[in-house]
C-alpha positions in Angstrom: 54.3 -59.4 87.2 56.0 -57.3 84.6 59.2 -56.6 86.3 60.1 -60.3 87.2 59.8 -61.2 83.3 62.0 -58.2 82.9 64.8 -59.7 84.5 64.3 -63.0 83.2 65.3 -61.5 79.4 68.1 -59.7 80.6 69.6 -62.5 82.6 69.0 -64.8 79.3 71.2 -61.6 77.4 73.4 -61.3 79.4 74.2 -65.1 79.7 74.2 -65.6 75.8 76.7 -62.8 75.5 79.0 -64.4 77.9 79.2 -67.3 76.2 79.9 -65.4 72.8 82.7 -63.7 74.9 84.1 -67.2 75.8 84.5 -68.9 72.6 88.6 -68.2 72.1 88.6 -66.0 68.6 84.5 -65.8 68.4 82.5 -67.9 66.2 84.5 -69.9 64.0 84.8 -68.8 60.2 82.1 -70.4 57.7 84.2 -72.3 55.0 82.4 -72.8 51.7 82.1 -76.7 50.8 84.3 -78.1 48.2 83.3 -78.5 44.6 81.3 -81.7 43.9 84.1 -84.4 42.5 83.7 -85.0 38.7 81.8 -87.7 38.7 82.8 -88.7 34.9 86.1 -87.4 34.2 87.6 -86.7 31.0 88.9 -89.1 28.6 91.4 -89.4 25.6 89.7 -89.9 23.0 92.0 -90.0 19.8 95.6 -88.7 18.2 96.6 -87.4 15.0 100.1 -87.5 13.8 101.2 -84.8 11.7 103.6 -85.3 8.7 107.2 -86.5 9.4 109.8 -85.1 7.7 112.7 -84.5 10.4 112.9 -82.6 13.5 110.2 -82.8 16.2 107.3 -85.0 16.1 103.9 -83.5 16.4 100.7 -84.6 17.6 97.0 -83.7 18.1 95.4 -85.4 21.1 91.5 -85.2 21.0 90.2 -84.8 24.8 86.4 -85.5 25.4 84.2 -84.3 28.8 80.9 -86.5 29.4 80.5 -84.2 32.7 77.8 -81.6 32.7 79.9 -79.0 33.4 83.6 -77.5 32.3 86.8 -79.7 33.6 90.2 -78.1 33.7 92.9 -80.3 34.1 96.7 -81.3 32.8 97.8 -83.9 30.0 101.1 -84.7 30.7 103.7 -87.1 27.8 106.5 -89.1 29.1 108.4 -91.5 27.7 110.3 -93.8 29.7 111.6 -91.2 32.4 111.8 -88.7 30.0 108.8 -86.1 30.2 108.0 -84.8 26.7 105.3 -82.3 27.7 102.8 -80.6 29.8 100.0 -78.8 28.4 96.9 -77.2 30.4 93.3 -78.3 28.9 90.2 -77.0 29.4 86.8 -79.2 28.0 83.7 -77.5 27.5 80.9 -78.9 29.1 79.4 -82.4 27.2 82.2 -81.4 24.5 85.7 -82.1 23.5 88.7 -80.3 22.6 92.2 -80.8 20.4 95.5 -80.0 22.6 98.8 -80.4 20.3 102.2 -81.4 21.8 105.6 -82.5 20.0 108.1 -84.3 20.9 112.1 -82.6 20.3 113.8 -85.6 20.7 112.1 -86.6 16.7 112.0 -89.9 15.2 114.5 -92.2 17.0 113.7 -95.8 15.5 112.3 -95.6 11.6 111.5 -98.9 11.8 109.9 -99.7 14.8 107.0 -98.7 16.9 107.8 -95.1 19.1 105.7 -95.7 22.2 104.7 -92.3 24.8 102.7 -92.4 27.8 99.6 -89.9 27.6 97.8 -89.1 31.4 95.0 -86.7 32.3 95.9 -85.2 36.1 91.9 -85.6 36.4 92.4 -89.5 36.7 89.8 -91.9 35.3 89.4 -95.0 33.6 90.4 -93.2 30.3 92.9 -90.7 31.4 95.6 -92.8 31.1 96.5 -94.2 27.5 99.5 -95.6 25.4 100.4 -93.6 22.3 102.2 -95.9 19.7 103.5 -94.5 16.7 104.3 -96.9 13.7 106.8 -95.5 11.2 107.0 -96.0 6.8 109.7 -94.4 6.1 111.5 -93.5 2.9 115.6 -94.2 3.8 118.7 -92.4 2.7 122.4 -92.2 2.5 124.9 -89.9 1.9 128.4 -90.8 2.0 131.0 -88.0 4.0 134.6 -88.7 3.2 136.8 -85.5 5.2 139.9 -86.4 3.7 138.7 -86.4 -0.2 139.1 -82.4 1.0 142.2 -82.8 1.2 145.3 -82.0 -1.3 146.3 -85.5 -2.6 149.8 -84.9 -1.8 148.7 -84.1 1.8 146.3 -87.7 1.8 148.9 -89.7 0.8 151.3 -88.6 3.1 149.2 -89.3 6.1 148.4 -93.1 4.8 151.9 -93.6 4.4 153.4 -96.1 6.9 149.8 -96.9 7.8 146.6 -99.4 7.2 144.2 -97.3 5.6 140.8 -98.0 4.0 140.2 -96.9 -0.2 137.0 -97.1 -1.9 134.7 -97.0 1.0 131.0 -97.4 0.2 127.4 -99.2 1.1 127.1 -102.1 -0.8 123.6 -103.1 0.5 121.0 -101.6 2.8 119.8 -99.8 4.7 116.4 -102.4 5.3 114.4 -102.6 7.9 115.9 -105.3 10.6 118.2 -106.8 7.3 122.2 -106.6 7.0 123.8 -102.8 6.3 126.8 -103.9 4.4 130.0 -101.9 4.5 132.5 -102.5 1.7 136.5 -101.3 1.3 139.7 -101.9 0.5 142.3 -102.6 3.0 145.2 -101.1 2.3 149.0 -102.1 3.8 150.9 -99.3 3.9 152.8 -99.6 6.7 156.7 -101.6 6.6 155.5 -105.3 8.6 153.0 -107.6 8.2 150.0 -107.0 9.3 146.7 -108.6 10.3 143.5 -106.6 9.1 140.2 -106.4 9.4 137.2 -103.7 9.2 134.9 -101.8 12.1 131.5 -100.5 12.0 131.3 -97.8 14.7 127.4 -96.3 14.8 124.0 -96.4 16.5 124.8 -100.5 15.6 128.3 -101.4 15.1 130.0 -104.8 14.8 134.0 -105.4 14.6 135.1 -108.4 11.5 137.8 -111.0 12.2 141.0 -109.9 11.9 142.3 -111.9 8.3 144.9 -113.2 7.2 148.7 -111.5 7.5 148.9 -108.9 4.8 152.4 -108.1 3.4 153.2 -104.6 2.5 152.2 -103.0 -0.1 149.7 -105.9 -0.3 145.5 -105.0 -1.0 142.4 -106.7 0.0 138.6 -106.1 -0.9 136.6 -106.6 2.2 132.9 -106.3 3.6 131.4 -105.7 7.1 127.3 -106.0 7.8 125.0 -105.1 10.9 121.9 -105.4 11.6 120.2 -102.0 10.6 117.7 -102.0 13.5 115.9 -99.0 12.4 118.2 -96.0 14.4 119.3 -93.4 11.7 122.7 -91.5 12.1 126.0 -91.4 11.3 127.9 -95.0 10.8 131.7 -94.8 10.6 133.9 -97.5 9.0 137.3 -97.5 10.3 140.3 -100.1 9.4 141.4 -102.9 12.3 145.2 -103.8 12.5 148.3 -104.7 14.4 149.9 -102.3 12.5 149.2 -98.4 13.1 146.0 -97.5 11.1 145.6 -94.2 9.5 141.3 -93.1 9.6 140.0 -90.7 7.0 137.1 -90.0 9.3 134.8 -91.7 5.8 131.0 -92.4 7.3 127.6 -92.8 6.1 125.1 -90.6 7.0 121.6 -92.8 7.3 118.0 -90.6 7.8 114.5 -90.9 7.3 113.8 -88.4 3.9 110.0 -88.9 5.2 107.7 -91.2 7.2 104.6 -92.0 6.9 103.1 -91.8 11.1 100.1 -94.6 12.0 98.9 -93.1 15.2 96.7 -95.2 17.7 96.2 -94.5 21.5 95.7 -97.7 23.2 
């Protein structure tokens, strides 16, 4: 009796082996499972602007984790197509942490609301949020004339035979979304008559009708506005005539001395 049960084991062996032998490559690999998903993601929670002075604007986004455990993910700022920054985060367990970015490009409007897009890679009702950035800003102006560095033998020689501008100056402004007012004199230097005018060349700019002939030798005050929207840099005002024109280069340098930065993530 013993011997047939014997060979029942061994054939059993043996047949078990086989099929071990035919699997191609042997028993497949085990593979760990994936990581449960998070099942409450992280959020954005708040911003801080910091002071405003110039340069780069800086922020401190507050990220908050609900989940039981430790998230790692990405918050990346864009604005428009532009992408500002990309900064690693990692939130503690039932906790929160601050993650600071800036933006290079600075202040571009003083007067209006700076919007940026704000996204956690880790998705979620709350992972997504609009930062906007109201400005109150202290304005100023400084007035660059190139050609007062010049010798006034040299200056006068180069306006003569020309239409060229004297006594260039801001007469009003700048005001949040009210007229920038350019004021001159419009001086014919040049041997015809000729029809003048003036031209505001900046981040706004505007072109006056052309007046009245002036005869040579002949003066005329004259003002220019635009709308000062809120974008800071350099505004040049340039003499317009059918006569050659001679252009001192004079502008008016407008920035932000400071801002005051309301933060709010909505």
């Amino acid at each position: 009796m013993r011997r047939p049960i014997l060979i029942l084991f061994v054939g059993l062996g043996l047949a078990l082996a086989a099929s071990v032998q035919a699997a191609p490559g042997g028993a497949a690999p085990t593979t760990p499972p994936p990581p449960p998903p998070t099942g409450n993601p992280p959020i954005l929670a708040g911003v801080k602007a910091g002071a405003y002075a110039g340069g780069a604007l800086s922020y401190e986004v507050r990220v908050s984790n609900p989940a039981g455990r430790p998230v790692s993910t990405t918050m990346v700022v864009t604005q428009g197509p532009r992408r500002v920054a990309s900064v690693p985060v990692t939130v503690p367990a039932n906790g929160a942490t601050t993650v600071a970015f800036q933006d290079d490009a600075g202040l571009q409007n003083v007067c209006h609301v700076t919007t940026h897009r704000i996204t956690l890679e880790t998705g979620g009702a709350g992972g997504t949020r609009w930062l906007r950035t109201t400005p109150t800003c202290a304005l100023k102006v400084k007035a660059v004339d190139p050609s007062a560095l010049l010798p006034p033998d040299t200056r006068a020689a180069q306006r003569a035979n020309h239409v060229y501008l004297a006594g260039e100056s801001v007469a009003a402004g700048p005001t949040c979304d009210a007229p920038l007012t350019f004021a001159a004199t419009v001086h014919n230097a040049s041997t015809v008559w000729a029809k003048t005018g003036l031209v505001i060349d900046g981040p706004a700019s505007a072109t006056g009708p052309i007046g009245t002939e002036m005869k040579p030798g002949w003066s005329s005050p004259r003002t220019l506005s635009v709308t000062f929207d809120g974008r800071v840099g350099d505004y040049h005002l340039r003499a317009a005539a059918d006569a050659p024109v001679y252009d001192s280069g004079w502008h008016a340098t407008i920035s932000a001395a400071s801002c005051e930065l309301d933060a709010k993530l909505d």
